[in-house]
ZAMARGU-4260 file (C-alpha; in steps of 0.2 Angstrom, whole numbers, plus 5000, padded with zeros to 4 digits):
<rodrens>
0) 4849/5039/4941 | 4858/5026/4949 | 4850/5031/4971 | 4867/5027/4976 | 4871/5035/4993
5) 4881/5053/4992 | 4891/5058/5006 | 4893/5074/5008 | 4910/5082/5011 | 4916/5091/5027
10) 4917/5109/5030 | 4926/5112/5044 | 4934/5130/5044 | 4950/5130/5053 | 4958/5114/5047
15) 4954/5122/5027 | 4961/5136/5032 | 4977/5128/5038 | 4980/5118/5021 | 4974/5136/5014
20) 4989/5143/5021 | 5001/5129/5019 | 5000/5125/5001 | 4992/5140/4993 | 4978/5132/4986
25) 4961/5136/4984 | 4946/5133/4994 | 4945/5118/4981 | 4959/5110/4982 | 4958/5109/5001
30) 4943/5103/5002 | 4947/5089/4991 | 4963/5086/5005 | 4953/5088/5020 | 4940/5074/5014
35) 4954/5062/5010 | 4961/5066/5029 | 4973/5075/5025 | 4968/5088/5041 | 4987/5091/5047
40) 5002/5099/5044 | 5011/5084/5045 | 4999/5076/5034 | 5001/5087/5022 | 5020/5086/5020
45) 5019/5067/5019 | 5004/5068/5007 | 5013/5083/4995 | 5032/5074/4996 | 5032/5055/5003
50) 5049/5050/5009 | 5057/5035/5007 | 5062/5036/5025 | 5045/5034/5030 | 5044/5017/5024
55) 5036/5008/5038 | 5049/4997/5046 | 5049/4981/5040 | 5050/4972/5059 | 5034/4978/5062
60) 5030/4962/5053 | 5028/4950/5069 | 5038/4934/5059 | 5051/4947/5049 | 5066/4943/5062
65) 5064/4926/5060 | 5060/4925/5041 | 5078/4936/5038 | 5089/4926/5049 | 5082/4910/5039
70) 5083/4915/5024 | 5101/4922/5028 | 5104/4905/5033 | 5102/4897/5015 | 5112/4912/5007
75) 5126/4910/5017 | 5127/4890/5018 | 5122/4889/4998 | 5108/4879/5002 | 5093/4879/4987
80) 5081/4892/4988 | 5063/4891/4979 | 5052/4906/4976 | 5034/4901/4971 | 5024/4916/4965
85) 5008/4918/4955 | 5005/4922/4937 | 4999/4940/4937 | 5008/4955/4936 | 5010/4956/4958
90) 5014/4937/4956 | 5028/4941/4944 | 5035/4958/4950 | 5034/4949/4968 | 5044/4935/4961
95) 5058/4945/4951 | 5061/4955/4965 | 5063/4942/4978 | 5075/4932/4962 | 5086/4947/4960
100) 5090/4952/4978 | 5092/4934/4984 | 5105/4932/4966 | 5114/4947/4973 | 5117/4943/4991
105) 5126/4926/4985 | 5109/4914/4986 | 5107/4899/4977 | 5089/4905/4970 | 5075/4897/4958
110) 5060/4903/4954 | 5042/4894/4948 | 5025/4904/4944 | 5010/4891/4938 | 5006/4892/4918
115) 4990/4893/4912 | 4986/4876/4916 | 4990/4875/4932 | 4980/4882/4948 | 4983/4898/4959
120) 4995/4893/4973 | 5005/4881/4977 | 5004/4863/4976 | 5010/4845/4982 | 5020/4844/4961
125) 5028/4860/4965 | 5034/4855/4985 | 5040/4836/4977 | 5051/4845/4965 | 5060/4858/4980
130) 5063/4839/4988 | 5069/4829/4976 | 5080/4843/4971 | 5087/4845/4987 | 5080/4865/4989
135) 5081/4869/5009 | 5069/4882/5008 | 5053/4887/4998 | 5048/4905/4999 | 5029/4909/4992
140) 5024/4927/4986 | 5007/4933/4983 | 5000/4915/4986 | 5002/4903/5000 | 4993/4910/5016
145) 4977/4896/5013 | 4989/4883/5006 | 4985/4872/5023 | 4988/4854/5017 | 5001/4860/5005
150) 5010/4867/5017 | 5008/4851/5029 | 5015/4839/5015 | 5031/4851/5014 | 5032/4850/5032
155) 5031/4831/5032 | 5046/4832/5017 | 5058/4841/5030 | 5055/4857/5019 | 5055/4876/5026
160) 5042/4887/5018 | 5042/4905/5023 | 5023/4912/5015 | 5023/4931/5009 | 5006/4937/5005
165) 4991/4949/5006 | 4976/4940/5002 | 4963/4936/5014 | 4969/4922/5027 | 4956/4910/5033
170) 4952/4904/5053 | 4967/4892/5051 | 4983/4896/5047 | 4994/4886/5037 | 5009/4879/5047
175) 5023/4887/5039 | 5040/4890/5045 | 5036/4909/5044 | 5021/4920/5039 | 5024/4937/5034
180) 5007/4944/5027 | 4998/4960/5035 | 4978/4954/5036 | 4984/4939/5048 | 4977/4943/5064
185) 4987/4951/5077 | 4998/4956/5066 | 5005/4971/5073 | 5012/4978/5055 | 4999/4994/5054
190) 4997/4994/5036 | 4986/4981/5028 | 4984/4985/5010 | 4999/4980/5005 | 5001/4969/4986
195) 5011/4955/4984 | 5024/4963/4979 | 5024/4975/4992 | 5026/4962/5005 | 5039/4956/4996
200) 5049/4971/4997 | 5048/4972/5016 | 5056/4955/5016 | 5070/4963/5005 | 5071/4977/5017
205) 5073/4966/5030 | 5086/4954/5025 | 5095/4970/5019 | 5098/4977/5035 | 5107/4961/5040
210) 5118/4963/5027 | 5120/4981/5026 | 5118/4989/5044 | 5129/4972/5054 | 5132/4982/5065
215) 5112/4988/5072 | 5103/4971/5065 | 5094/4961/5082 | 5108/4974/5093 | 5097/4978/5110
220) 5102/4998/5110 | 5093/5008/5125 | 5090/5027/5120 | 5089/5039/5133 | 5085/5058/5138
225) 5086/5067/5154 | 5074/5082/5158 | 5084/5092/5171 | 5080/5110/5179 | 5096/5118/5171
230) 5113/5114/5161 | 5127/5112/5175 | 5126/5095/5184 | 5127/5097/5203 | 5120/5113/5202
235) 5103/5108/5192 | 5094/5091/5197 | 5088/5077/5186 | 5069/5078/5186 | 5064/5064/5174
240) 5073/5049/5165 | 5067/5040/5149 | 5074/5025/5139 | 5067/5013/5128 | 5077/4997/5123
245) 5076/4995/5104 | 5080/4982/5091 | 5080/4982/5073 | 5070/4998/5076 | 5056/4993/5086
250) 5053/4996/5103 | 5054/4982/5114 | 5057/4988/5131 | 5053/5005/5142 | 5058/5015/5156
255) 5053/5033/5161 | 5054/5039/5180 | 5048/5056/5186 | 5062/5061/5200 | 5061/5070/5215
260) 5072/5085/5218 | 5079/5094/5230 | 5074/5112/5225 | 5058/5116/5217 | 5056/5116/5198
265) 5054/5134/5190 | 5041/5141/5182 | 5053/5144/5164 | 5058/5124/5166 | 5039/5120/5167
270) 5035/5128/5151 | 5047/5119/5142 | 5045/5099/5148 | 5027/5103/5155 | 5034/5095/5170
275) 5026/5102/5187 | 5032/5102/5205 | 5015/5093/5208 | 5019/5079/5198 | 5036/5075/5204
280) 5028/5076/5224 | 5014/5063/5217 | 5023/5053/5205 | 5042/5055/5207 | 5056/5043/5216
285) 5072/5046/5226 | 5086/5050/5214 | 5095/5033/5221 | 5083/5024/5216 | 5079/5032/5200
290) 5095/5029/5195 | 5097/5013/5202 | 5084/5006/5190 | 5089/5017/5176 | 5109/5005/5179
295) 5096/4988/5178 | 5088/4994/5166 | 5105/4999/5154 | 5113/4985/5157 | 5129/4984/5147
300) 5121/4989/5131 | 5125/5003/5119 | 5119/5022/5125 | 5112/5032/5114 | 5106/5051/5115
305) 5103/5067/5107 | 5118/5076/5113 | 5120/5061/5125 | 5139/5066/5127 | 5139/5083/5131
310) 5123/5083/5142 | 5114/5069/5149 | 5130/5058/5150 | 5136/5069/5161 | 5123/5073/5173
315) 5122/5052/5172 | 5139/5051/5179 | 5138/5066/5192 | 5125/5057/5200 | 5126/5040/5197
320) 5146/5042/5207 | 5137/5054/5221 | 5123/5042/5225 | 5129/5026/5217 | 5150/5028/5217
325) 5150/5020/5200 | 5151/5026/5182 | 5145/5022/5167 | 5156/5011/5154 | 5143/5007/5142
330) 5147/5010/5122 | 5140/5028/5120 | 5134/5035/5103 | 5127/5053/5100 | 5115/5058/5086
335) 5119/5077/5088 | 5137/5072/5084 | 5130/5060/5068 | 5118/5073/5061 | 5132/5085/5061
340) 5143/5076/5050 | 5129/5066/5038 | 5117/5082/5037 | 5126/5099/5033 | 5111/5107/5025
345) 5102/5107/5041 | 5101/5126/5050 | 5103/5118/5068 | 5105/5101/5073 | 5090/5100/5088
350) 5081/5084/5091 | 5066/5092/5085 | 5076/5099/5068 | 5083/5084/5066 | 5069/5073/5066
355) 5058/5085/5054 | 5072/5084/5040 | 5070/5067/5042 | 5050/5065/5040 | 5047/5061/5059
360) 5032/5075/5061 | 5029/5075/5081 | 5017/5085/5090 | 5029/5100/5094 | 5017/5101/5112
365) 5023/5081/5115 | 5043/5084/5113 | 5054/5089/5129 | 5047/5071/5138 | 5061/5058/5140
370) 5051/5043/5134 | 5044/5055/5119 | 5061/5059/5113 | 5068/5043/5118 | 5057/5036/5105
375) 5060/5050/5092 | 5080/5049/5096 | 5078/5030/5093 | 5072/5035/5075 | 5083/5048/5071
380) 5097/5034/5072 | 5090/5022/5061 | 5084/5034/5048 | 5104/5040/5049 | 5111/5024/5047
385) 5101/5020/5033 | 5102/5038/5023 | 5122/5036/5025 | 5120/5017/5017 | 5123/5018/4999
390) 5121/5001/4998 | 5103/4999/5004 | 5098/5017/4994 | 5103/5006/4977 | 5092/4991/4985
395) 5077/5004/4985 | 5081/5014/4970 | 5080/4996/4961 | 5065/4988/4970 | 5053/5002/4971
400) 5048/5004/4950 | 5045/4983/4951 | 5035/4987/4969 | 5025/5004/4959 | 5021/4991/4946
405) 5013/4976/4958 | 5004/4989/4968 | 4995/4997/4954 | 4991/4981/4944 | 4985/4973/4958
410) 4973/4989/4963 | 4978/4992/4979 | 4973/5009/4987 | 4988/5022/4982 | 4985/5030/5002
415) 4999/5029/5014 | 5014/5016/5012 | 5006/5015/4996 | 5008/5030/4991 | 5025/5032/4995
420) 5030/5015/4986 | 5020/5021/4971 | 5026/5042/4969 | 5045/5036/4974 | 5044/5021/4962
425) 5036/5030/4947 | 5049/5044/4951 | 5065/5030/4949 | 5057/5020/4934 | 5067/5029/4922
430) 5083/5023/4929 | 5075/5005/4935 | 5081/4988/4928 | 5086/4982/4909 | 5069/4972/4906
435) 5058/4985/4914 | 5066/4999/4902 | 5068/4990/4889 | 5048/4987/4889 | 5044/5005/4893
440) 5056/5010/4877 | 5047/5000/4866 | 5029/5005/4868 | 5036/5023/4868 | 5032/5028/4886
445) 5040/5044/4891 | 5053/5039/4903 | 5054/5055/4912 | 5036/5056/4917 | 5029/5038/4920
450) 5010/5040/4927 | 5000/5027/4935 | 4990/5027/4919 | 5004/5021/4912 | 5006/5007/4920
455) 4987/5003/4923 | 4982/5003/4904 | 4997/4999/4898 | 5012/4992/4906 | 5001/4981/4917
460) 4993/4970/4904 | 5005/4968/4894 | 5015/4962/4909 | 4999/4951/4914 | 4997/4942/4896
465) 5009/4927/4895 | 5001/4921/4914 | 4982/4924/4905 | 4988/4913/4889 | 5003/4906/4891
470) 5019/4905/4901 | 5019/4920/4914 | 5039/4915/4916 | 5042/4926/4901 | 5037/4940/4911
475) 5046/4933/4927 | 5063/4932/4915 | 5061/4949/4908 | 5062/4959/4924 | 5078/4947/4928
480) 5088/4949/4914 | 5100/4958/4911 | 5107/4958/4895 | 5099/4974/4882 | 5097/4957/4869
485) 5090/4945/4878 | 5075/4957/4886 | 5071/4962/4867 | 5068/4946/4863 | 5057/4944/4878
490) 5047/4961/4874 | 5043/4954/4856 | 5036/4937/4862 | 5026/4948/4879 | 5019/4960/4866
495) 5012/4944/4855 | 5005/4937/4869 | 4995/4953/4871 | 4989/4955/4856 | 4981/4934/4859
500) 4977/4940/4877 | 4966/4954/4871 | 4958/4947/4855 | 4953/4931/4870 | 4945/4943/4882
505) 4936/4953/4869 | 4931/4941/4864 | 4924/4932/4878 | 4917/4947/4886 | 4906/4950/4867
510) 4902/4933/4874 | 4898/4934/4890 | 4887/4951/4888 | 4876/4942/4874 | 4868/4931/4890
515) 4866/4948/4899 | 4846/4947/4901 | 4846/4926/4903 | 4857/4928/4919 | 4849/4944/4926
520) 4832/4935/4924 | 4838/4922/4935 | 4844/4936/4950 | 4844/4956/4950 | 4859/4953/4963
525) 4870/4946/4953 | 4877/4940/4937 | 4885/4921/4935 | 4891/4917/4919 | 4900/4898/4913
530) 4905/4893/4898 | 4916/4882/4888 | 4920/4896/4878 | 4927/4909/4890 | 4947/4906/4891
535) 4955/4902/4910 | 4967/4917/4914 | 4953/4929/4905 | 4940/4927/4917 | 4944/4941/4928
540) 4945/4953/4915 | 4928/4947/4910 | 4922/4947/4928 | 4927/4965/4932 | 4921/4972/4914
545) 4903/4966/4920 | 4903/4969/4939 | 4908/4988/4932 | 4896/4990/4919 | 4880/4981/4929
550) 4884/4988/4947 | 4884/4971/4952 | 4896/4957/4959 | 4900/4944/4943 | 4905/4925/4943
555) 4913/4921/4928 | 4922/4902/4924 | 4930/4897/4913 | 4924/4877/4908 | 4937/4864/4906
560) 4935/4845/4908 | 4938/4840/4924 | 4941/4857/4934 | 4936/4874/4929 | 4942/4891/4935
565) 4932/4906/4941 | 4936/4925/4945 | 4922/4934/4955 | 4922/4953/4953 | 4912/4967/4965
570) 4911/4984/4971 | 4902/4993/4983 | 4900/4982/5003 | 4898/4966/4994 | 4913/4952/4999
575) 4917/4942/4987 | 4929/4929/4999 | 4913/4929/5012 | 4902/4921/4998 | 4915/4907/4992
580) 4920/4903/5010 | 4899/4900/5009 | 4901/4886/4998 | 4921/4881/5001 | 4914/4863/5002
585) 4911/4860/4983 | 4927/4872/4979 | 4943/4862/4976 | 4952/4881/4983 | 4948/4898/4983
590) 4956/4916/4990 | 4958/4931/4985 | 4951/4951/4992 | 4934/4958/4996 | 4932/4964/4979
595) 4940/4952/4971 | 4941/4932/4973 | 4949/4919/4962 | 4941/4900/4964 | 4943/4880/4957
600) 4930/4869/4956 | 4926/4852/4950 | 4917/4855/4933 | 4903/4843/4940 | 4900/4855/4953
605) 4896/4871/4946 | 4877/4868/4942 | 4877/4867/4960 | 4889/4881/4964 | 4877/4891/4956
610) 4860/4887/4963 | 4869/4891/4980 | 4875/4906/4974 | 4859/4912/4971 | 4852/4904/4986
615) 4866/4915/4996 | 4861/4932/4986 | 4843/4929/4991 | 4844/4935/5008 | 4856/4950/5002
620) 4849/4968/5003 | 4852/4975/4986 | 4854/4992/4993 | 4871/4984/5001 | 4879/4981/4983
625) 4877/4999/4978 | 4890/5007/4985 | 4891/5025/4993 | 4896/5040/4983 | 4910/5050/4992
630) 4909/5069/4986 | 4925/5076/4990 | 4920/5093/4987 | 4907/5105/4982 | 4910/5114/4967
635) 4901/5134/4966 | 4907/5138/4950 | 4911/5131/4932 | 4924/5145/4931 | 4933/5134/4944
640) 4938/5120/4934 | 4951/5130/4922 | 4965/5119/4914 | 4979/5128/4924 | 4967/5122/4942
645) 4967/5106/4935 | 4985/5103/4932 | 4990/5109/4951 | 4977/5098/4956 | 4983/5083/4947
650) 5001/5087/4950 | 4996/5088/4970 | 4988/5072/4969 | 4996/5062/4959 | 4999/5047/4960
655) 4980/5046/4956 | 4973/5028/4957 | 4964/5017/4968 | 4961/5025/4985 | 4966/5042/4978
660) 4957/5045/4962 | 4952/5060/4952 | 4940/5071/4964 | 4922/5069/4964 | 4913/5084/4965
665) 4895/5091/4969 | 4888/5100/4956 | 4872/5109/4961 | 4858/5117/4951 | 4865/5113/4935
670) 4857/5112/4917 | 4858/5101/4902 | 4860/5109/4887 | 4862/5098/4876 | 4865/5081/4876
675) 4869/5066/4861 | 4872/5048/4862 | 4887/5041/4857 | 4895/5024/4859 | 4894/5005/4846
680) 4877/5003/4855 | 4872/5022/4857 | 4876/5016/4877 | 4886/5031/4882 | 4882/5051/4882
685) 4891/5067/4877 | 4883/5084/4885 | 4885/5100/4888 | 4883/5105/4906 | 4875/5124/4912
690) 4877/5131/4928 | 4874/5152/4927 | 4884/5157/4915 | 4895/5145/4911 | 4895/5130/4904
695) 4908/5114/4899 | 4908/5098/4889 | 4902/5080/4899 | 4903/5063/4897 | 4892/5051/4906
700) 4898/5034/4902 | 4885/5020/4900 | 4873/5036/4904 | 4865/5037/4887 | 4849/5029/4892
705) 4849/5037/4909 | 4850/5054/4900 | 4836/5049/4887 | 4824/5044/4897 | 4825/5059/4912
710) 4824/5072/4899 | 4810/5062/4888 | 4800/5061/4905 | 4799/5081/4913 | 4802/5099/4906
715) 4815/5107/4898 | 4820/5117/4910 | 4822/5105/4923 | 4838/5107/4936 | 4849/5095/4940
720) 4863/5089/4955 | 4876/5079/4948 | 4894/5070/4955 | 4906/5071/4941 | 4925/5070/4940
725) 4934/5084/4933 | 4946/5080/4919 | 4958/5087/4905 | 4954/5081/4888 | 4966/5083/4877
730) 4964/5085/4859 | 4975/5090/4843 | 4986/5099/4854 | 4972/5110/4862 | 4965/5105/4881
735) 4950/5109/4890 | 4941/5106/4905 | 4929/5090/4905 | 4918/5083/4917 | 4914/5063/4917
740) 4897/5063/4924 | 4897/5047/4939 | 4877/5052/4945 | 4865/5065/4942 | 4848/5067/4952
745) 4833/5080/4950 | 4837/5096/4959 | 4826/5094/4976
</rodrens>
């Protein structure tokens, strides 16, 4: 029994019932979705069937304008551009993809990632050699955002450097041309768990639209919508106007105006806008002046409406020359007349139809407001430009499976953007680029079904192992070839350098558990490991193997001569940056995620470096570094857990990862009927589970002991409540249901 915390999940009736209804599910599988927050229809859709046109908007980035129209700048002048990423598998996937787009739009593109002797990020050796061979531009992904003198020194060398990347930014920002990285504060992009390689993609996005939609990129476009208290101008009044100013799809501008008319408003036009005769008395202007605004407001820019030409155009131009005497001459564009050409499928063409075909999911009680559909209108238009350009679908289509790759290596939570990135990518990855399938084809992978497991246990360290032991350029060149011939030889030397890369951290981490009980007599809070023998680039693997298995952060370094590299690893509350920004003055550089960190230090240093680690961890409540238990259902019956449930639940969830994983479930009153340990160190434990009349096969990993000594210690017949995670174990062609026991405590 480990006392973690269990949160209980929600029971709240009526939003059950709605995913009830929607989906067809059992009371089960929506309680599983309600606890994840998926409590909407809308959420539901987005959840079940992520579009690509809900990709978040890549000039929600606050530095994204002026990161494209530089970088366009070197591609269309032919001017060097340098792409410095890291060595992992976000590092590499970030770096190919930037490689290959930039190749393709004309640029004059190198890249660099560090070998194994070199550190994380970038330094003053790689900024000399953009200088001296005359680069204009250095673009960084997954590294860069606490490169501050780095940064300075290419500054001082007349360089540009644009930084893309996720980890945690420190109080001072590097002084970089552009910074395009979601955890920088005030940074408006809503989404902030990006990997590398995602931010990357947004970049690509971005410079995409210059080149493929010439005619929207930075265009000031104002979107408008009338309410009015009928059809026929002259005879039925404008009541309210609302237009928003937009560019490159972001809104940078308002105007909405309540108006007031001449004849009261009836009750049927009330029900539909929600607009009263009260509020236009209280809040409403003259017409004249209404409109007047609305012509400062316009400008001379391009109008555009749903059903602008048939309806609000001209109710503009019937009053505008009765109280005005002038008439509009703006550029006029119509998304009624658009959708009816690019989508034939749809049953009608409404704003409201319209904008659910394209994944926009309003509040129906919201719509019929002219800001409201101003905004929705304003939508509908860029999803339609893009969904008609095949160009920028073949930029996706080859992106996303490198993007899936980076996101899921890097464990970044599979919720939102993530998610969409991740089930679109997987989806494509059987069509993606020469190196990627070349790879999947010779480890067997089926092509048509490519999971997240996949990747995470498979595709991903290969990827990882020539920047854990070697050259990670190998896996860099791989994903940019393009030649069948020249990606077989690269998979060859990539599946060698796992076959070193694992044998090293197997290694290391047989070495690194034999000094278990020496480094958990010096703390209980955490584990600190050095040593000479540990490999650099394995030290992460070793750290998180520990951290897992202990339920506790780990330090591991990796001891060389003069500098020596470390990976701290952690779950639950504990921050892993917080504690090496502690001691950042004896670290030569650090960075890296709550979880997860990434250091060097001098080798003198790291006696010190340790008795101020445990110093740090002194004052740390233990109970913070267990981290919470997050039921996300409670299961009544064993009969529930059938292999046909299982595979709708999995198939509903999927992609199923960080963020997203397998269901834990509440168990209650359940039995033990029988129980053996199993494992090289008799560490681990395979039960069979009772609850009424049914029971199922369990495994409690690292439980063995656990097991042993509850049942040693009270009666047979003893009740349990336990958390376990439902699974399908497959075995000689036969499946079953299986539980994977996470905590158990004596019933109370």
């Amino acid at each position: 029994m480990t006392n973690n915390d269990w949160q209980l999940p929600k029971n709240e009736k009526e939003k059950l019932k709605i995913i009830k209804d929607y989906l067809k599910v059992s009371d089960l599988i929506a309680s599983i979705l309600l606890n994840r927050g998926i409590d909407s229809i809308p959420k539901i859709k987005e959840f079940v069937n992520p579009n690509i046109l809900n990709l978040l908007n890549p000039f929600l980035f606050n530095d994204m304008e002026k990161s494209v129209l530089r970088i366009v700048e070197s591609i269309n002048n032919k001017k060097g551009i340098l792409i410095f990423g890291d060595r992992d598998v976000d590092g590499v996937t970030a770096t190919a993809l930037l490689h290959r787009f930039i190749n393709k739009m004309g640029g004059n593109v190198v890249y660099k990632v560090p070998d194994k002797d070199e550190n994380y990020g970038i330094t003053k050796k790689v900024i000399e050699y953009a200088s001296v061979n005359d680069f204009d531009l250095i673009i960084t992904v997954d590294c860069g955002i606490t490169s501050i003198e780095e940064i300075n020194y290419a500054n001082s060398l007349k360089l540009d450097v644009i930084i893309t990347d996720h980890h945690e930014p420190r109080n001072m920002l590097p002084n970089a041309y552009a910074i395009i990285n979601p955890k920088v504060n005030n940074e408006r992009f809503p989404f902030k768990n990006l990997c590398g390689a995602g931010v990357a993609f947004k970049l690509i996005q971005g410079i995409a639209e210059y080149y493929c939609l010439c005619d929207y990129f930075n265009q000031e476009i104002v979107f408008v919508d009338l309410e009015t208290t009928g059809m026929i101008p002259g005879k039925d009044e404008i009541i309210e106007i609302g237009a928003v100013k937009v560019k490159n799809g972001i809104v940078i501008d308002e105007f909405q105006t309540l108006v007031i008319p001449k004849n009261p408003i009836s009750e049927k036009i009330t029900q539909i806008n929600h607009i009263t005769n009260e509020m236009v008395r209280e809040q409403g202007i003259p017409l004249k002046l209404a409109l007047q605004k609305f012509v400062d407001f316009v400008g001379d820019k391009k109008l555009i409406g749903h059903n602008i030409i048939d309806f609000d155009l001209k109710f503009l131009n019937f009053y505008l020359k009765k109280e005005l005497g002038i008439h509009l001459n703006n550029p006029i564009e119509d998304t009624l007349r658009l959708a009816r050409i690019l989508l034939k499928k749809v049953k009608d063409h409404s704003l409201n139809t319209v904008a659910q075909y394209l994944c926009i999911y309003e509040d129906p009680n919201k719509l019929h407001r002219g800001i409201v559909d101003s905004k929705i209108c304003a939508e509908i238009y860029r999803r339609l430009l893009i969904f008609r350009n095949q160009k920028i679908k073949e930029i996706y289509q080859e992106c996303l499976p490198l993007v899936a790759i980076g996101t899921i290596s890097d464990v970044m939570p599979l919720v939102e953007e993530n998610r969409n990135i991740v089930k679109n990518g997987l989806k494509l990855a059987q069509n993606s680029i020469v190196g990627l399938i070349t790879l999947m084809k010779s480890i067997n992978l089926n092509l048509e079904k490519i999971t997240t497991k996949d990747v995470s246990w498979i595709l991903s360290p290969l990827l990882n192992s020539p920047g854990r032991i070697g050259d990670a350029s190998l896996s860099v060149e791989l994903l940019i070839a393009t030649k069948i011939k020249e990606a077989e030889g690269l998979v060859n030397d990539i599946i060698n350098s796992n076959k070193e890369r694992k044998n090293l951290s197997d290694s290391g981490i047989e070495y690194a558990s034999s000094l278990f009980d020496k480094e958990v007599a010096k703390s209980n809070k955490i584990i600190f490991i050095s040593s000479d023998k540990i490999i650099k680039g394995t030290t992460g693997i070793i750290a998180n193997r520990i951290s897992s298995q202990m339920l506790l952060p780990c330090i591991v370094i990796a001891v060389e001569k003069e500098f020596s590299n470390g990976s701290i690893r952690a779950i639950g509350n504990f921050n892993a940056v917080a504690l090496l920004e502690n001691i950042s003055n004896i670290l030569e550089q650090y960075g890296g995620h709550k979880n997860a960190a990434g250091f060097t230090i001098k080798t003198e240093n790291i006696e010190e470096m340790e008795e101020r680690v445990l110093k740090y961890m002194e004052n740390y409540n233990i109970n913070d570094l267990k981290g919470s238990i997050v039921v996300d259902a409670l299961l009544e019956s064993l009969g529930e857990l059938s292999v046909n449930n299982l595979k709708i639940m999995e198939n509903i969830l999927e992609p199923i990862g960080s963020g997203n994983e397998l269901p834990k479930l509440l168990i209650k009153n359940v039995k033990i009927d029988s129980y053996k340990k199993i494992g090289k160190n008799l560490e681990h434990c395979q039960l069979v589970i009772k609850k009424s009349n049914k029971s199922i096969n369990a495994l409690f990993w690292n439980g063995g002991n656990i097991i042993q000594q509850i049942l040693e210690n009270n009666t047979p017949d003893l009740s349990f409540d336990i958390i376990a995670i439902p699974e399908i174990n497959s075995f000689q062609g036969n499946e079953e249901p299986r539980l994977n026991l996470i905590d158990v405590r004596l019933k109370e």
